[in-house]
Every structure is written in C-alpha cells, then in structure tokens.
N, C-alpha and C positions, 0 to 999 in steps of 0.2 A: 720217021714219023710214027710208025707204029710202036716201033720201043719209046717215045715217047707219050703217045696216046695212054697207054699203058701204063706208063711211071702216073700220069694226072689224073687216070682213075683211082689207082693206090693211095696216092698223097692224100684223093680228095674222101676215098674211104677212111683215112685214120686220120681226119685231121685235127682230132679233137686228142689223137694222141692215145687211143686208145684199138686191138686191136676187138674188132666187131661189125658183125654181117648186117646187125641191125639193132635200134636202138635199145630194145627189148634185154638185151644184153647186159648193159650197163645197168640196167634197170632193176634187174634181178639180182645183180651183186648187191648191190645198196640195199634190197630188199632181204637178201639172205645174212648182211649181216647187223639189219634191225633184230633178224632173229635171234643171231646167234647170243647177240648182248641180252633181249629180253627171257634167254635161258639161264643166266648169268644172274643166280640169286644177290649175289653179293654187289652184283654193278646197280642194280634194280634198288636195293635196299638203298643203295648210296645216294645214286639219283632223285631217292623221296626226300633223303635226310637232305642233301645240298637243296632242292625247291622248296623243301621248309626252312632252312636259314637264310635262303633268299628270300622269302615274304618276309620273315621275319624282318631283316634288314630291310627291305624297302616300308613295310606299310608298321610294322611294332612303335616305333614311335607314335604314330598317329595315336596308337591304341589305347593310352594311357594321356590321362590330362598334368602329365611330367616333361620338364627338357631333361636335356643328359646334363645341363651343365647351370640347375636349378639347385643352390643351395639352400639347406634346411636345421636351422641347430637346434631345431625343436625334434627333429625326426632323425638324430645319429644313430648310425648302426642296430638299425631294426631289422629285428632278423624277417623273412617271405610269407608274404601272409595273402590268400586269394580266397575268396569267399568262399567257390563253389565246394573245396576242401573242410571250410571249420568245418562242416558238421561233422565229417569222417575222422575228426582228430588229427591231420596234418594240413602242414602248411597255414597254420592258426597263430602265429607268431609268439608261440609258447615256446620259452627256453627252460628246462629244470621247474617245469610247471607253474612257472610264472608267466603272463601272459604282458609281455612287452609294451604291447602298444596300449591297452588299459593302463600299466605302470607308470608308462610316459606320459600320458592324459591324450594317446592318437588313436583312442578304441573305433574311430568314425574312417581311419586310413586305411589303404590298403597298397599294397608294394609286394609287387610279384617274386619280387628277386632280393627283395630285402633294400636296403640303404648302406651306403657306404660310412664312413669318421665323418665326413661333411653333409650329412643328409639329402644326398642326392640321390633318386632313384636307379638303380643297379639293373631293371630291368630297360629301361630306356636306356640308360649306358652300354647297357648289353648287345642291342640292337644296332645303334650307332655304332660301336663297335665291330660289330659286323660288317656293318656296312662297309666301315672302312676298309677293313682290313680286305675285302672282296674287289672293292673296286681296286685298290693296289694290287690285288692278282690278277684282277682280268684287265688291266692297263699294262702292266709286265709281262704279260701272257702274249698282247695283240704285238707290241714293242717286239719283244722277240722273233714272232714269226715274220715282223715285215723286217726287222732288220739280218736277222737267219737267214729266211729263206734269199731275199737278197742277193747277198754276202755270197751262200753258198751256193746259189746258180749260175754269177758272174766266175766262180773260183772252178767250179765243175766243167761249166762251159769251154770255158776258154784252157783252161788248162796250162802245161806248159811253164813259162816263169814265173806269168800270172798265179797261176793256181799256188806256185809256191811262196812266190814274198805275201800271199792273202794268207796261207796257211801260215809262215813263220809270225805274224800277225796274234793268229789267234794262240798262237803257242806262248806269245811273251803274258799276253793276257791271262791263258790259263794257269802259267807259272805262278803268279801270285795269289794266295789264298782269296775265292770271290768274298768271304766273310772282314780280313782286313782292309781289301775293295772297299766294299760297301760302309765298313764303320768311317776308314781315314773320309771318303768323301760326303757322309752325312754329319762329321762333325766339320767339316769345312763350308759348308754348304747351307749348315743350320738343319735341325732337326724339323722334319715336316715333309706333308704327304708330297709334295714335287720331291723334294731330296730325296725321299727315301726310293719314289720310279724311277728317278735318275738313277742313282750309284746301283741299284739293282739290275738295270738294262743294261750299263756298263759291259756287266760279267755275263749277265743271263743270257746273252744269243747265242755263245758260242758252239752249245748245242747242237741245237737247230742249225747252223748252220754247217757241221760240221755233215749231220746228217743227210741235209739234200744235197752235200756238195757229192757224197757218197754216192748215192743216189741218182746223180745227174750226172756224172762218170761211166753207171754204168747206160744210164738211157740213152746218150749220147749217140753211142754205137749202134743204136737200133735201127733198123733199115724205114721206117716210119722217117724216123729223125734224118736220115740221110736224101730220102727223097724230097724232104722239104726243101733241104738246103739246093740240092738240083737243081729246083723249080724257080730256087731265088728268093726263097721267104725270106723275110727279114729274122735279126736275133732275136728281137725283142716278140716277134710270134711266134717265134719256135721255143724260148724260155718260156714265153705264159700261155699258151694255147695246147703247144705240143708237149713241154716237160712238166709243170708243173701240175695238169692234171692229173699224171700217175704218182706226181708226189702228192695227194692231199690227206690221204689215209693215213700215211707216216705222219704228217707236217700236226695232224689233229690230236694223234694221239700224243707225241710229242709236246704240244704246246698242252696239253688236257696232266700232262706229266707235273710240270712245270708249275703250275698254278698251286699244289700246294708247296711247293719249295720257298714260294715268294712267298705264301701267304706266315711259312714259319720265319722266312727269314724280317721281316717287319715285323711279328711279333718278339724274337729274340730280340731284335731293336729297342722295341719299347719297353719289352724284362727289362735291359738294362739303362735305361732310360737316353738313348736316341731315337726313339722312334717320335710318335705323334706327340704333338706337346699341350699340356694342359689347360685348359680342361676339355679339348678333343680327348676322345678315346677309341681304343682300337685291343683287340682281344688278347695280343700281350700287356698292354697297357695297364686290362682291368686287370688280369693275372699277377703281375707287378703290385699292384695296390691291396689286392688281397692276398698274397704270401706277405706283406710286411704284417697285417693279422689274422694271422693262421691260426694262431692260438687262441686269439681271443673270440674269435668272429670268423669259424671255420667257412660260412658259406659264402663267406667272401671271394674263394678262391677256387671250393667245391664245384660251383656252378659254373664259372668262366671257362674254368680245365678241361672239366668236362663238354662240355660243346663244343672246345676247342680239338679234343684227343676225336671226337666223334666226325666233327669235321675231316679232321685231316685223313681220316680212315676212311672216311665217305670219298673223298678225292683218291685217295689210290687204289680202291673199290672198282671207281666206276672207271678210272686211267686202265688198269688191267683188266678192264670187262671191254674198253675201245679198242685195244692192242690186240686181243683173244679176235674181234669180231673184223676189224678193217685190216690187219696184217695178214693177207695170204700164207706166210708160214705157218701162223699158229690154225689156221681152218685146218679140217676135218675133209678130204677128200673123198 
C-alpha cells in the first residue's frame, strides 16, 4: 500500500509529463525562452518582416479602390507611381524621363506596384497573392503536424512490428522525389489551391513524423511514463497528456520549418504554371508573369522577387531564432 501510495504521488506530480516541484517551473522555461528569441536580432527582424506581409495580405486589398483580377487596356504596364514620393522624384511613374501616366492620358491614377500587360493593378495582385500563397503554408503546415505527429506517436508508441511496417511506409513515400509527388498529382487533380494542399500534405508529414516518432522512443522509457501505465491510464492520455507535452517545442519549431518549403514549393508550381490558375494569383504566379517581361517592364518581376526572397529569409530567421530558444541543446547552460 505504501509503494503504491507513492507511485500515485509521482504519477499525480508529473502528470502533465513534465518533471516539476511546482508550477513556476514550467513557467520560467517558456519565459526564458521568450528571451532567448528576443536576443535573436535576426529572428526579431524576421517576425516584423512576416507581420508586415500578413497585414499586407489580409487588410492591402481593401487599401486600394482595385480588384486583383480588374482589367484595364487603358492602364497597360504602367510603371509604380504613389503620391507621397513624386515630390522626392521617385516612384512618379517616369520611365527615361518620360512620365507614363500623363503620356497615357492617366495623370489622375495612381498604382503602387505599377500594372501588369492587362492593366490590372500589381499592388492588389501582390497582396492577394500573398495571401494566398500563406494560407497554403499555414494549411500544409497544421496538415502536417496533425498528421506527423499522429503517425509518429502511434509508430513510437507501440513499437515493435508496428513501428516497423509504419516506418517501411514512410520509406516507400520518401523514395520518391516529393517535387514529382506533388507535380504528377496536381496535374491529375487540376491546378488549384485544394490540389496544390493536397499533393503537398502527401509528402510534407513525413518529417514531423519521423521526428516525434524519435522522440517518443526515447520518452517512452521514462519512469513518469512508466508509472502511468501502472496506475492503468489509458494510451490515448499517456500519448497526449504525458508525451506529447515534452514534444511541443520540437513539433513548433519543425512545423515553423516547414512553412517556407510549402510556401516555395506552390510558388515553383505556379513559375511553371501548375499552380493557382488564372486570374487568382499567388507570389510564384506574379513572378511568372513578370519574368515573361523582364526586359521590357523590369518591375514586374523586381518587386514580386524581392518580397518574395525577403519572405522566405524571414521564415528561416525566425525557424532558427525558435530552434536556438525552445531546443534545450541549443540553450546556454
């Protein structure tokens, strides 16, 4: 009775799966490694740049009295013109000193980003395009980790033959390049933002799952985890109560990984034209449309690139500034 008495104090001190005297504990990790990231100039920078392409993308549309997908043959390929600039001499829509929009008789418009061959505003396009291409990463992103983690707590858990025919699983999936993946089943499937979550989720878990299967292999053995099982808990509260708390730091930074891989791999999509179909747009798509006039109408491509190279640098900024602060190997003891 007493070694039992005992065992149901232990259980009921770590039942959250973590060890600790008191709650203070826990508390102060997650607070030390707010810090450690906000040391992290480069994760800090990131996080401003990625909140600024999320407003962008949410509220930028509104901002302009343009759709994305508003043709204009009065207004072709105007080069970016915003008020608060003419005075300073840029951004005035003067190309070799000639000013465009007087030329064309649209001295009264204004277009942040310029216009495309079809006179559709580029800055709105720009936006929506963002948008898009963000929710397909943070829809490929959540996909993954419910189907990851999953995957790889039932394969860690149980172990054994299980653990194997799951793993020989993910081995025939990896074998195949995820980029042939993802083209054969978005040209199957029709080009568009379902197809492209789909055939991406396909390949995209195996990660993650491979990760917490690691992971929950070695927790397993943990004498926390052992005493639950004693007491008679059930699986399904010892995978998400007792394991999966010590995996949330990996499971974050992992899936924070992730998000830009999806976000280049639907762009490469739409460069080569599977991705979003027109007149949707999405930040390979614009990139696509302004490399066909590079030459003629550099800012067509200048601008999309660039917030696109900025983006993607932002996301593994702030990925290796989450790795640095919630990975216990990488802290500073």
């Amino acid at each position: 009775m007493v070694a039992h008495a005992e065992l149901q104090r232990y259980a009921f001190a770590n039942k959250d799966g973590i060890y600790r005297d008191d709650a203070y504990a826990v508390q102060a990790s997650w607070k030390e490694s707010l810090h450690i990231f906000a040391q992290n100039k480069g994760a800090v920078l990131g996080t401003i740049f990625l909140t600024f392409m999320i407003i962008l993308a949410v509220f930028g549309p509104m901002m302009t009295s343009y759709t994305y997908d508003e043709v204009s043959v009065e207004e072709q390929n105007l080069p970016p013109r915003i008020s608060a600039f003419e005075r300073f001499g840029i951004f005035d829509g003067t190309v070799s000193g000639v000013n465009i929009y007087e030329f064309t008789g649209n001295s009264k418009v204004y277009h942040w980003f310029g216009t495309d061959n079809l006179g559709r505003d580029l800055f709105t396009r720009f936006c929506q395009g963002t948008r898009i291409s963000l929710i397909i990463a943070a829809i490929s992103a959540v996909l993954d980790i419910l189907i990851g983690v999953g995957y790889g707590l039932i394969a860690g858990y149980y172990g054994g033959k299980v653990d194997t025919a799951m793993m020989r699983v993910i081995e025939i999936i990896n074998g195949i390049p995820s980029l042939v993946v993802v083209s054969l089943l978005v040209v199957v499937l029709n080009p568009g933002l379902t197809s492209i979550i789909i055939s991406m989720t396909i390949s995209g878990w195996t990660g993650m799952s491979r990760l917490v299967r690691a992971n929950t292999l070695r927790l397993k053995q943990s004498e926390h985890i052992m005493a639950s099982r004693t007491l008679g808990t059930g699986t399904v509260t010892i995978l998400f109560r007792e394991i999966f708390p010590n995996l949330l730091s990996s499971v974050i930074v992992m899936a924070m990984m992730s998000v830009p891989n999806a976000i280049f791999m639907e762009s490469f999509l739409s460069f080569i034209g599977l991705g979003i179909p027109a007149p949707q747009a999405s930040l390979g798509s614009l990139i696509n449309d302004g490399y066909n006039h590079m030459l003629s109408y550099p800012y067509q491509l200048a601008i999309p690139a660039v917030f696109f190279a900025l983006l993607m640098l932002s996301l593994n900024l702030i990925g290796d500034g989450l790795r640095d602060a919630l990975d216990p190997k990488q802290k500073r003891v």
